[in-house]
C-alpha positions in Angstrom: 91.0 97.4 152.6 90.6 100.1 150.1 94.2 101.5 151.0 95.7 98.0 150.3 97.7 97.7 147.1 97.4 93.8 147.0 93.9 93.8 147.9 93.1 96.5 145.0 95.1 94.0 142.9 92.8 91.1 144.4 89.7 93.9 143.5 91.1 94.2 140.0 91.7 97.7 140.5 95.0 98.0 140.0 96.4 95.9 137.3 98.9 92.9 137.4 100.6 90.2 135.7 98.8 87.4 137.2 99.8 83.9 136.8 97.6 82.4 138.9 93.9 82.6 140.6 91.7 80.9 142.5 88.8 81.6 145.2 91.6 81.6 147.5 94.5 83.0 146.8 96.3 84.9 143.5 99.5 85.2 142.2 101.2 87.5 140.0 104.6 89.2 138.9 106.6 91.4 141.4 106.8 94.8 139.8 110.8 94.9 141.1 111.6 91.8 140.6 114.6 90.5 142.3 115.3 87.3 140.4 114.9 85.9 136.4 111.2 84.7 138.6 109.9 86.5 141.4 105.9 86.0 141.8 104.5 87.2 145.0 101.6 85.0 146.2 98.9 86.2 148.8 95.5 85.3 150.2 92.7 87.4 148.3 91.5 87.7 152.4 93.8 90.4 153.9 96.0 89.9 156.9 98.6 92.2 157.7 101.0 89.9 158.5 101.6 86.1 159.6 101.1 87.1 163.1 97.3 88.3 161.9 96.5 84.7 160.4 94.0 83.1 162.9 94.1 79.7 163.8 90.6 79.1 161.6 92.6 80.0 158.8 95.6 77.9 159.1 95.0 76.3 156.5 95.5 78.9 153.6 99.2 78.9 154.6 99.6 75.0 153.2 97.4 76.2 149.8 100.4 78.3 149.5 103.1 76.5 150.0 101.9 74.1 147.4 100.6 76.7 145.0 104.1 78.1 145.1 105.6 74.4 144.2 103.2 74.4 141.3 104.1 77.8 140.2 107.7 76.8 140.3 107.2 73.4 138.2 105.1 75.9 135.4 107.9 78.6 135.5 110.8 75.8 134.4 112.8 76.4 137.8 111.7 73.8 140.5 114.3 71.2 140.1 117.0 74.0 139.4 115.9 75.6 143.2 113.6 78.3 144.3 113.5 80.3 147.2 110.2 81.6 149.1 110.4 83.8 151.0 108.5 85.7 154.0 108.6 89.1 155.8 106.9 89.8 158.5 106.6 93.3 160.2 109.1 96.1 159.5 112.3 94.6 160.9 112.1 91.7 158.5 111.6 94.4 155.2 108.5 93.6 154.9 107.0 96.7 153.1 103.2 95.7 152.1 101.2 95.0 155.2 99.2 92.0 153.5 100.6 88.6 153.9 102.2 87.6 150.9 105.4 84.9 149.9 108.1 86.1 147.3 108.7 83.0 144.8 111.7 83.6 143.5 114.1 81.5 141.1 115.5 81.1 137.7 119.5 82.0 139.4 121.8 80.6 141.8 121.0 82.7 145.3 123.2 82.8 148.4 123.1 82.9 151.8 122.8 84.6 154.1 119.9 86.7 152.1 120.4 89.9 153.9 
């Protein structure tokens, strides 16, 4: 999706701070971050949204989950707390229409978020 941000990030066409890569999935710094550690974390496959995952691919949504809990254990803040978060469509704030989770962490958060 040439008019993708992430995916030109995935493409390496747009540079980032990336912290972590596989075949799968890559990670990098948020560019405004909203917390001492905010990596967003996305499928190098584009879906708009969680509603666009198919069933087939189901399982890319675990990889994250525990990609994000080993991001968290390398950044210093898993047994202080994370949050990860997930937008989906514009009434949630999501902004970039390709799945990705905020990891954020590294201060005390509230609730409710917003």
């Amino acid at each position: 999706m040439d008019d993708c941000i992430f995916c030109q990030i995935v493409a390496k066409k747009i540079p980032a701070r990336i912290v972590y890569e596989d075949d799968d999935l890559i990670a990098f710094e948020d560019i405004k971050p909203q917390a001492p550690v905010h990596i967003l974390i996305i499928p190098r496959e584009h879906f708009p949204s969680l509603n666009e995952v198919p069933e087939e691919r189901k399982s890319i949504l675990g990889k994250i989950l525990l990609i994000a809990r080993e991001i968290a254990r390398e950044k210093d803040i898993a047994l202080s707390g994370y949050r990860i978060v997930l937008n989906t469509a514009r009434d949630s704030g999501q902004e970039v229409f390709h799945l990705h989770f905020h990891l954020l962490g590294g201060r005390r958060m509230s609730w409710p978020p917003g």
